[in-house]
N, C-alpha and C positions, 0 to 999 in steps of 0.2 A: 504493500500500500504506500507506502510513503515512498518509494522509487517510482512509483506513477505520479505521486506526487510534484516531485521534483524533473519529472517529462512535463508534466504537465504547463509548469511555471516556464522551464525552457522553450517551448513554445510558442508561449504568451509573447514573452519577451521578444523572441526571434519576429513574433508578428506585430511589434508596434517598432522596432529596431529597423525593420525592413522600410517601413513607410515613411520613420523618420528620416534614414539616410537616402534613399530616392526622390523624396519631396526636397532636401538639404539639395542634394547634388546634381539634378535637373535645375534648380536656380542658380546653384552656385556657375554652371557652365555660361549663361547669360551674362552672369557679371565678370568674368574672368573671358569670355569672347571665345571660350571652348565649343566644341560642339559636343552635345548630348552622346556619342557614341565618344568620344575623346575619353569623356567623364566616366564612362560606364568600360571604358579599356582604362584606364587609372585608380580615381579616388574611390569608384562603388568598388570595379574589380578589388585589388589591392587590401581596400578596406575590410570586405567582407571575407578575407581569406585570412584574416586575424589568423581565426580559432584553429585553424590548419600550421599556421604557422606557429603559435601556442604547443600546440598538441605535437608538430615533429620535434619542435625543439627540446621540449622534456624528455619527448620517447627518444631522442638522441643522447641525448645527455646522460641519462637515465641507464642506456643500455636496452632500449627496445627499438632495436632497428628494424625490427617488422611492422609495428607498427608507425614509424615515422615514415619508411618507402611505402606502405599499404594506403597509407593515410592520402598520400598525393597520388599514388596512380587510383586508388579508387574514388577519389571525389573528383578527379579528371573524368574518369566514365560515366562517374553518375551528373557530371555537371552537364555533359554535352549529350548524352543519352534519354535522362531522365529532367531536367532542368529544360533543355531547349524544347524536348517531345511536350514537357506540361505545356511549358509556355502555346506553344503552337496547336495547342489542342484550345487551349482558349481563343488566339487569334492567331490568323495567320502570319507569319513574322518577315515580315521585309529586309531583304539582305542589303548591306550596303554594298557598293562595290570596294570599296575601301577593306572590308573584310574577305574578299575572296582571293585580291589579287597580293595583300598585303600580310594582315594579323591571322589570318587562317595558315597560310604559308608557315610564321614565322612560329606556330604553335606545333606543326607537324614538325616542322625541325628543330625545334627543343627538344620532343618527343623523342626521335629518331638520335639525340644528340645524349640525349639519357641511355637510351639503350648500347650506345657504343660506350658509352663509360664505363657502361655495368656490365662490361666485359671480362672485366676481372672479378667478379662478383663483387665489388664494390664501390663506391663513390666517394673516392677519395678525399683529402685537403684540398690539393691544387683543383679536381675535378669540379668541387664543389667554388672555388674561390674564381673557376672560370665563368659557371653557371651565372653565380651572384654581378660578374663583371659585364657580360651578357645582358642580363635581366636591366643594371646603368642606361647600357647602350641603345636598348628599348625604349625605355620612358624619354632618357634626352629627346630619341627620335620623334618618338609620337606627337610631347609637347610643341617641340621644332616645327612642324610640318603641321601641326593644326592652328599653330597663332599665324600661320602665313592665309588664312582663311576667314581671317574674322569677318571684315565684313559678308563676306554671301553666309557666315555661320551665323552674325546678327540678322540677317535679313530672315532667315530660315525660323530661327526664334520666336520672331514677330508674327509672323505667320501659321506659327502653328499654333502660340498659343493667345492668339490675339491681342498683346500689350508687347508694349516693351522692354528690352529685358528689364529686370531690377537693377538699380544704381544707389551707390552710397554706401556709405562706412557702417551703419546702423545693419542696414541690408546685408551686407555681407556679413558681418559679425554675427547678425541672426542663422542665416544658412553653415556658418560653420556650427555654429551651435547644433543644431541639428542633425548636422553629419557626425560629431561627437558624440552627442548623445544616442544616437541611431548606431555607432557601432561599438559601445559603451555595454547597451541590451544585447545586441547578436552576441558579443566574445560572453558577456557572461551567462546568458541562455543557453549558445551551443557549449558552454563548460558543463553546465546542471544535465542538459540533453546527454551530452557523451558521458559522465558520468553514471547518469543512469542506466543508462542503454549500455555501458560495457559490463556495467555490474551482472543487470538480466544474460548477460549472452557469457559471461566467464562462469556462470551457475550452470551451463549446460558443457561446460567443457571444450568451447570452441579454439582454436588456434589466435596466437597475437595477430600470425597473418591475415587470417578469416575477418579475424576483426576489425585488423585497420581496414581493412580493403570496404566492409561494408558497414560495420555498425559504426567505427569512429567517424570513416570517410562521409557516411551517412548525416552524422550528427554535427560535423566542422562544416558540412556543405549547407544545412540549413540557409545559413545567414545570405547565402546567394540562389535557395530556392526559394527565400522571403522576398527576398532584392526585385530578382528577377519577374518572378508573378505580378510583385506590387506593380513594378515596370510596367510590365504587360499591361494589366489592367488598366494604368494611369495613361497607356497611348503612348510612354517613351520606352516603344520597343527597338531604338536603338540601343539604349541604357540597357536594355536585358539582353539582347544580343551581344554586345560588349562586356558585358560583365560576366557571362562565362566565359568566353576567348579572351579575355585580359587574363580572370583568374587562373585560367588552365596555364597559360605563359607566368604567372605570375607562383604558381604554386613548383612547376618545373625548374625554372631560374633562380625565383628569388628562397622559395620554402624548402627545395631538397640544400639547393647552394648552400646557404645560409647553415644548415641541418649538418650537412658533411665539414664542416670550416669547425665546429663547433664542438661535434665528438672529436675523442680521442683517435679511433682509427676510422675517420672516415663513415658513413653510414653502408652498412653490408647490406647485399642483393641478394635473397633466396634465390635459390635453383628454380623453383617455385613461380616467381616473381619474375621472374628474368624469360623463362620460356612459355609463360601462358597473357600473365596480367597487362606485362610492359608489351608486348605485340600487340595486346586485344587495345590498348589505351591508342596505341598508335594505328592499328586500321580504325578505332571509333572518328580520330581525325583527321584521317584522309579519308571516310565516307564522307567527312561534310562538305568536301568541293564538291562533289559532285551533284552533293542535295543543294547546293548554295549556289549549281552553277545553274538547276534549271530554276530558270525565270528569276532566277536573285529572290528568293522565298524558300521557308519551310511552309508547307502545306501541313494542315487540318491530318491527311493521310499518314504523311514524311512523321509528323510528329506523333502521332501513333507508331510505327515504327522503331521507330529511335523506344519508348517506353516499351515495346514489347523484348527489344531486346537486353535493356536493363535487364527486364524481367528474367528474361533465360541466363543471362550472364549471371546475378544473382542465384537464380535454384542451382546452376551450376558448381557456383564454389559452394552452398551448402549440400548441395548432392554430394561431390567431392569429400569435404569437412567428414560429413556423418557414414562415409563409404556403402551411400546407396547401393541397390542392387541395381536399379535403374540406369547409373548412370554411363553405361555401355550404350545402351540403345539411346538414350539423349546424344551421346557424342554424334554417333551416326546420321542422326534425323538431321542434326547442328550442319555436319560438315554435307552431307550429300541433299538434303532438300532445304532447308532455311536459309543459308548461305548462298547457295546459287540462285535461288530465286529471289535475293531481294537485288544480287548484281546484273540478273539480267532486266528487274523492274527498273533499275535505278540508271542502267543501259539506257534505255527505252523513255525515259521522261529526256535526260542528256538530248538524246536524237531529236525527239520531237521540239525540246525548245530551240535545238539549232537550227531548223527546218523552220520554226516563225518567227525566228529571229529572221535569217537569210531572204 
């Protein structure tokens, strides 16, 4: 009872934390001459990856480096799996082109840039003090190349939300406020959330890895499936689009980096980890060119998708965990019918948007 309790509170929090920091950080982009997906690839992303960053840095420190690597590649999956599938099931989510040719890209090659580290089954000092220098070189850029846009980004503002933007000392001072206290609720929600939630799941005997991968990664990601939805709903579905492809770049570069710089030897790579999780992480983000290249949108459909495979990925490692009998014939179903039939659907929308495009 009182572990329900203390889910319960985590929630709350995570649900008034989420509105605070999206209503902060959609104005604050006005007054600062940003544009709403800039903000939601920076101060939402970033921000709401606290608890992630929280959580590896201890399980580093600490000596659980299953759950600090579980922790990032599974709220990678579930950010872009189950975060963008919700979203898009409530509306359909308009791609930028900025993200397909640019921060999509540069999220597959962290991805891809992890897994050649964690070659040696681990990720070392220097490997990590690369990631973190990396992750620098990102933000300079993004900032750089979105102040070169202010005005068409003010005029954009105006228009969407019919005033213009907010000005003044007073006004800004309120919007940080906001964003403070909005991710003030997320870090200490998703602390009560994953404390509860890891307690229920070590009473059943589950693996650290099991765990990071779903119940921690689960409970750190809140704060950007609060972000994101609120986004959604409030019509700045660049903000929730940007704020999982910031976070996933930002949980890769800045939260393992930062993780490996910090233990003693580096954060270690399960065998585990290394030939199932860190691959599925990285085709999760190379599907999304392809879903982002038709018509620059997730559809209503695309975003069911994305949540059913959560779904399987998830009974997977608990099949796996609890050594289902079942879980032979899932693999099979996985690799020979569900897998080819969503590359030949995903084929086939490709074709047809090039076809009305041309």
């Amino acid at each position: 009872m009182v572990i329900l309790i203390w889910l319960a509170l985590g929630l709350t929090l995570l649900a008034f934390g989420g509105e605070a920091l999206v209503r902060g950080a959609s104005r604050l982009a006005g007054q600062l001459g940003l544009s709403p997906l800039v903000v939601g690839l920076t101060v939402v992303a970033f921000g709401t990856s606290a608890p992630e960053m929280a959580v590896s840095l201890h399980a580093a420190v600490t000596g659980q480096p299953d759950i600090a690597l579980g922790n990032v590649v599974g709220s990678n999956i579930l950010n872009i799996l189950f975060i963008l599938g919700a979203c898009a099931l409530l509306l359909p989510l308009v791609i930028a082109t900025r993200l397909v040719h640019q921060d999509v890209p540069i999220m597959i090659g962290a991805s891809a840039l992890v897994f050649a580290l964690a070659y040696d089954g681990r990720i070392g000092r220097l490997d990590g003090l690369l990631l973190f220098l990396l992750l620098l070189g990102y933000i300079v850029f993004t900032v750089h190349h979105s102040r070169r846009e202010t005005r068409e980004i003010r005029a954009v503002y105006e228009s969407e939300y019919s005033t213009p933007p907010p000005s003044g000392m007073s006004d800004l001072v309120r919007q940080i406020l906001n964003i403070g206290a909005g991710l003030l609720m997320l870090v200490i929600g998703a602390r009560w959330l994953v404390w509860s939630a890891s307690e229920a799941a070590r009473a059943i005997g589950v693996s650290e890895l099991v765990i990071g991968l779903t119940v921690v990664a689960a409970g750190t990601s809140t704060p950007e499936i609060a972000a994101s939805v609120v986004a959604t709903i409030r019509g700045e579905r660049d903000i929730a689009i940007g704020n999982v492809v910031g976070s996933n770049i930002f949980n890769l570069l800045g939260i393992l980096g930062v993780s490996a710089l910090v233990a003693d030897q580096g954060v270690a790579v399960a065998p585990a980890a290394y030939s199932f999780d860190i691959p599925v992480m990285i085709a999760v983000s190379v599907a999304c060119l392809p879903v982002f290249f038709t018509g620059h949108k997730l559809s209503r459909w695309e975003g069911a998708l994305f949540i059913g495979y959560y779904v399987l990925y998830s009974s997977y490692l608990v099949m796996t965990a609890t050594k289902h009998h079942g879980i032979v014939i899932f693999k099979t179903a996985m690799w020979f019918f569900v897998i080819p039939l969503t590359v030949i659907t995903l084929a086939i929308g490709v074709i047809r948007s090039r076809n009305v495009t041309s």
